[in-house]
C-alpha positions in Angstrom: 0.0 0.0 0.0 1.4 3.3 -1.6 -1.2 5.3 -1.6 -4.5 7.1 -0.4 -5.9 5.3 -3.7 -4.6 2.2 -2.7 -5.9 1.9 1.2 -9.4 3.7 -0.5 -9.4 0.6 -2.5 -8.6 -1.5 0.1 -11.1 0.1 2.3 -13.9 -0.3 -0.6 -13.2 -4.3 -0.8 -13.5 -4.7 2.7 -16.3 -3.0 3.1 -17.7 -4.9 0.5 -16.6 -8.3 2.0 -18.7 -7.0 5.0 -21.4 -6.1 3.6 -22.0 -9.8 1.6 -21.6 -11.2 5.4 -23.9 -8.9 7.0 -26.4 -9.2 4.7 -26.9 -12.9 5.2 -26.7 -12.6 8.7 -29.4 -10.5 8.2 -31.5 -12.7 6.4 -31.3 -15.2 9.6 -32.0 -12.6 12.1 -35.2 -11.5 10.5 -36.1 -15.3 10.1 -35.4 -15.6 13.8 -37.4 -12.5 14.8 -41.5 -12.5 16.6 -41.9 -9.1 16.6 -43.2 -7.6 13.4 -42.0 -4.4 13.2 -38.2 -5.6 13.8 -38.9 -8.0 10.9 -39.7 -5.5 8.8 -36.8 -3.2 9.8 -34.2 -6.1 9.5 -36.3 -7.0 6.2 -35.1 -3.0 5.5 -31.6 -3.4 6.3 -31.1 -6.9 4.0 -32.6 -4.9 1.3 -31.2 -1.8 2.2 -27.5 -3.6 2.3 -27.8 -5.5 -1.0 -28.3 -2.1 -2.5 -25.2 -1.1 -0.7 -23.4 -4.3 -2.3 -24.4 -3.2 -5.8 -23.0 0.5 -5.3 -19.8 -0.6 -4.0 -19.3 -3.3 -7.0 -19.7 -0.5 -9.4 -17.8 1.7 -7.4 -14.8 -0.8 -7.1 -15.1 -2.2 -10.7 -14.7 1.6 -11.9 -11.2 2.0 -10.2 -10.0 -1.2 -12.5 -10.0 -3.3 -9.3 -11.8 -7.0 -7.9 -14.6 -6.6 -5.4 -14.0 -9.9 -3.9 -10.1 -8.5 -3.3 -10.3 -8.3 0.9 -11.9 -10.6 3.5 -13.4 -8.8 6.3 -12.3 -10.5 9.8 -14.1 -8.0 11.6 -17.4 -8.6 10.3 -16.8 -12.0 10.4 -16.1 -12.3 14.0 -19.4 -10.2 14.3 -21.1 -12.1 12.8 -20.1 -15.3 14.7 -21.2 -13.5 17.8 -24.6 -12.6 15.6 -25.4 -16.3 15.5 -24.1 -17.8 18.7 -26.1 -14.8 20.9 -29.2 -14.6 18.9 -29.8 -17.4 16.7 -27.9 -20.1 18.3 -28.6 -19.3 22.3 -31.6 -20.7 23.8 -33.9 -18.3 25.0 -37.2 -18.8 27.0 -39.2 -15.7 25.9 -39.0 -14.3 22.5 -39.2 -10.4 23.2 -35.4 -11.4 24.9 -34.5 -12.6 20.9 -35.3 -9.9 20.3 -33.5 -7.8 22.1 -30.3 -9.7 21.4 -31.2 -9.5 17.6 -31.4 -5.7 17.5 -28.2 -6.0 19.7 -26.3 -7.8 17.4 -27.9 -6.1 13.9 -26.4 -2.6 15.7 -23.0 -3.8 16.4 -22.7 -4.9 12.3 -24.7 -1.7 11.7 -21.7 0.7 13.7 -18.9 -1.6 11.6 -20.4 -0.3 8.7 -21.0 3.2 9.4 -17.5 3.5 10.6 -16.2 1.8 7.3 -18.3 4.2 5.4 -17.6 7.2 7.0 -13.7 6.8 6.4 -14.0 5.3 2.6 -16.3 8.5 2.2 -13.6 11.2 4.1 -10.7 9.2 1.6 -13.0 9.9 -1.5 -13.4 13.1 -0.8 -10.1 13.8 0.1 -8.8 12.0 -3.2 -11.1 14.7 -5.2 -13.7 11.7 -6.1 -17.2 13.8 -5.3 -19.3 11.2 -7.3 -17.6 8.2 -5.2 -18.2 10.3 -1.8 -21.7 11.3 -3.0 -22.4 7.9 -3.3 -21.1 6.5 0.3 -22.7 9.5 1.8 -26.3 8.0 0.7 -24.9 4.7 1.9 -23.8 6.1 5.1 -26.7 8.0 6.1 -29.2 4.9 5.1 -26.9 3.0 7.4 -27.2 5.9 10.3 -30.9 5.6 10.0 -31.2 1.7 10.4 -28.9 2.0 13.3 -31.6 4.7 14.8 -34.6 2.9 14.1 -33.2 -0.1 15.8 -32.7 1.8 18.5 -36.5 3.3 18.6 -38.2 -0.1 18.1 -35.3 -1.4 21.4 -36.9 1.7 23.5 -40.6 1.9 22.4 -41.4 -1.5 23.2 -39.3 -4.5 22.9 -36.8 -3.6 25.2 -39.9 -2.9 27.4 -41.7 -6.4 26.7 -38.3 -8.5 27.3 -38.6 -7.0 30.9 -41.5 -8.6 31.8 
């Protein structure tokens, strides 16, 4: 690594590498899932991370490099954790599952963001407007998963896995 270009690259790939895991992981966790309005959210994110997939191939491909060029060990250790806490763990009341799925879909959520956020300052500082245009959408869909997770935790299921 040489470059600013390079690591952006880099950075790109893993992200990308992430992204593919997350997004199955989120398949499973919405699968998993009782209460209706987290299905839909996580039902949201899959989507909302595919799309993410699909910009970041066409960003990647553009700069003349492989998407599949990095494997991301930090998502992949999070989503290890993912399964063992909220898929693979017995629980004996579903509003808990639930909690431990938006706990889980969160801590994937704030990989991303961060790994958005810094391929989007590198972009930007590299004079690509388009490229940081493009994260920024990807960034701030990201932000508002993370926040409606956190509004369906404290209007309810939070409050149901209590009792």
């Amino acid at each position: 690594m040489d470059t600013l270009k390079d690591l952006y690259i880099d950075q790109l790939q893993d992200i990308y590498s992430a992204c593919t895991q997350s997004r199955d992981v989120t398949v499973e966790l919405e699968q998993a899932a009782t209460d209706e309005e987290l299905k839909q959210a996580l039902h949201s994110g899959h989507k909302g991370i595919s799309d993410g997939l699909q910009m970041l191939e066409t960003l990647i491909k553009s700069h003349g490099a492989d998407p599949k060029g990095e494997h991301c060990k930090g998502m992949e250790g999070l989503v290890k954790e993912a399964r063992a806490h909220a898929l693979e763990e017995e629980f004996g009341d579903d509003a808990v599952r639930d909690v431990m799925i938006i706990t889980q879909y969160q801590r994937m959520a704030h990989y991303a963001i961060a790994g958005y956020g810094c391929v989007k300052t590198f972009a930007k500082r590299l004079g690509l407007e388009d490229d940081a245009a493009r994260l920024d959408t990807h960034l701030s869909n990201t932000y508002d998963g993370d926040d409606h997770m956190t509004r369906l935790a404290t209007s309810g299921i939070n409050t149901d896995a209590v009792a």
